[in-house]
C-alpha positions, 0 to 999 in steps of 0.5 A: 529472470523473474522471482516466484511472483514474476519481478525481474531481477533489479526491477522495482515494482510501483503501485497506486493507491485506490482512495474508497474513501474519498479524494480531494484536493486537500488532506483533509477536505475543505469548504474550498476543495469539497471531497470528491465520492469514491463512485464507481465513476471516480474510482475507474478514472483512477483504475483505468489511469493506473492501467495505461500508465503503467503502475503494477498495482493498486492498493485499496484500503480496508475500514469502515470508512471505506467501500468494500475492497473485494467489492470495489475492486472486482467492480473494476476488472471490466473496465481494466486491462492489465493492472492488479489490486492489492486488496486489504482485508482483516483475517478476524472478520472471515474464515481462513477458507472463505478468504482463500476461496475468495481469493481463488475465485479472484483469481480466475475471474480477473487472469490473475490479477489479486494481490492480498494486503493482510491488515492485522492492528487498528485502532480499538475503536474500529475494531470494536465497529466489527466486534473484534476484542481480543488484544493485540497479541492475539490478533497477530497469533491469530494473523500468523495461524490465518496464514498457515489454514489460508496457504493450506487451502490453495495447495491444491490438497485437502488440508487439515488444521487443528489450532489454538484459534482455527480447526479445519477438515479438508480446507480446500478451494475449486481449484488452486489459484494461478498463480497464488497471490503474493501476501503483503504485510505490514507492522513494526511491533515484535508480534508483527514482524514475527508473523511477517518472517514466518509467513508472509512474501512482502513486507511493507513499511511507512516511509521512514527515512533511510536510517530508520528503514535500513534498521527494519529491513536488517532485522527483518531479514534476520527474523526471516533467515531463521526461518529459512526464508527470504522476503520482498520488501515495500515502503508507502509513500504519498508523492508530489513532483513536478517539473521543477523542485520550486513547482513540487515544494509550492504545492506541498505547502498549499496542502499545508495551508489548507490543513486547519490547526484544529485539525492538526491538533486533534490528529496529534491527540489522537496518534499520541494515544495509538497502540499502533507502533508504526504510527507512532513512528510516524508522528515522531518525525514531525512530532506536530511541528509544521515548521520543520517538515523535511525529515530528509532531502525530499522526504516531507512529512506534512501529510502526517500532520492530519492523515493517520497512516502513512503520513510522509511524501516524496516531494521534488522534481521528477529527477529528484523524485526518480533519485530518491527511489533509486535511493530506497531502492538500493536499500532492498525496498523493490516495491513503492506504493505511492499516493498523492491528492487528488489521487487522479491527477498526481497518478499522471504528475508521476506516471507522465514525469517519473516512471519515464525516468526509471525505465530509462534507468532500468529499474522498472519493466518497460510498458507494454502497448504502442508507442503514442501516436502524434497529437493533431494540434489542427493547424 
């Protein structure tokens, strides 16, 4: 039996990553390994892998140092068959109406293949790159009122809105969006879980160790349940696995040679200056030593070093990565959001060797399509 956004009952649900802001083979790219340019060109290669490996979904970021998500993605539906995009914008920057008839007409134009990643905080120096001043409260009281006039607008009916920071008349869309995109949301501070137990269907988080995210979903499912509502719950994960631990674990720690210390310092100042809360959960787990990075069995955070954002990895064999989804997964979380560098090729490392193992496992919906044909080794 499928929810109301058609996941099997058990099933989890893993998405890729869509980098518009660039790739490389380092976190942070180096002399040696120059940054590869989010071209139309590269970002199909990894679309049209995610597509025929079987990820449900492709996040794609939103910022100034990326291409436009609407944009990027819907550039990509021609040259894709059946995988969605989990598409990120910020509510202050459009209209509750134009972002549901955006949406709506996403809908249609792609069969049904929108996934909306609503994007409150940032950083204020971004924000203010947009002219978005209003402090961080604000912003979630705006998120939240965003979300009631965006839902009116696909109810099919004319809807009326007079609020504290939205008045409308009759939003409405063409038509109603089929079917209508599961929100995403993510944020740990209380304004955000707040807007998250009201209104949105996924709630998302960095990943965080077991215990840490155990606290969360609890909570989480509280602030919902006195709502009278029930949420879906994600995590964001970068991924490295091979097929040997031994083979995984060296290839974490060239990515951690190939971070400069000048790197890593500026990062740690700047994430000990967020207003971020989630990011200062991340840079907890490492508080900027590179010595002890292994915050729990397969969970790394050397990405955190430099990367803002989601900054931990499953690292290990396909076995051992496949383990600690199941792991994460028994906790609540049905949706894994998963990255790697380059995003190309590590989207193969884990579609090839893990996906494999979790449908085996039944915990992720066979793939659709013919069997593989041989391969002729011309002999």
């Amino acid at each position: 039996m499928a929810d109301a956004h058609g996941a099997e009952a058990g099933r989890l649900r893993v998405h890729w990553f869509l980098p518009t802001g660039g790739d490389s083979r380092d976190v942070v790219p180096t002399g040696d390994n120059p940054p590869r340019e989010p071209s139309l060109a590269y970002l199909a290669q990894v679309a049209q892998a995610a597509d025929a490996l079987g990820y449900e979904a492709l996040l794609t970021p939103c910022g100034t140092m990326c291409e436009d998500a609407w944009l990027a993605t819907a550039s990509l539906l021609a040259v894709t068959n059946r995988v969605k995009f989990l598409v990120a914008f910020r509510p202050a920057l459009l209209t509750p109406t134009l972002a549901a008839q955006m949406a709506s007409t996403y809908q249609r134009l792609s069969g049904g293949r929108l996934l909306v990643n609503i994007v409150t905080g940032a950083e204020d120096a971004e924000l203010a790159r947009f002219g978005v001043f209003a402090d961080k409260d604000t912003r979630y009281e705006q998120t939240g009122e965003f979300l009631e006039v965006l839902r009116g607008a696909w109810s099919g009916e004319p809807y009326d809105h007079d609020g504290q920071h939205y008045r409308t008349v009759g939003a409405t869309t063409r038509a109603r969006p089929t079917p209508v995109p599961p929100i995403y949301f993510g944020g740990a501070s209380p304004a955000a879980e707040a807007v998250a137990a009201r209104h949105v269907d996924v709630y998302l988080t960095w990943g965080e160790p077991p215990e840490m995210v155990t606290e969360r979903l609890d909570r989480m499912r509280s602030l919902a349940a006195s709502h009278g509502r029930t949420l879906r719950f994600g995590i964001r994960f970068h991924v490295i696995t091979r097929p040997t631990a031994a083979e995984a674990w060296a290839v974490a720690e060239q990515l951690l040679a190939g971070m400069d210390p000048a790197a890593v310092a500026a990062a740690q100042a700047d994430f000990a200056a967020t207003k971020s809360e989630g990011q200062k959960r991340m840079a907890a787990l490492h508080r900027g030593n590179p010595s002890d990075l292994e915050v729990y069995p397969n969970v790394w955070a050397g990405v955190g070093l430099v990367r803002g954002g989601a900054g931990t990895a499953l690292v290990g064999s396909y076995d051992d990565v496949a383990d600690r989804i199941a792991e994460y997964h028994a906790l609540g979380l049905d949706e894994f959001i998963l990255s790697g560098y380059p995003h190309l090729e590590e989207a193969y490392w884990f579609g090839e060797g893990v996906l494999p193992i979790l449908r085996r496992r039944g915990l992720v919906t066979p793939l659709d399509g013919p069997a593989a044909g041989p391969v002729s080794t011309f002999r």
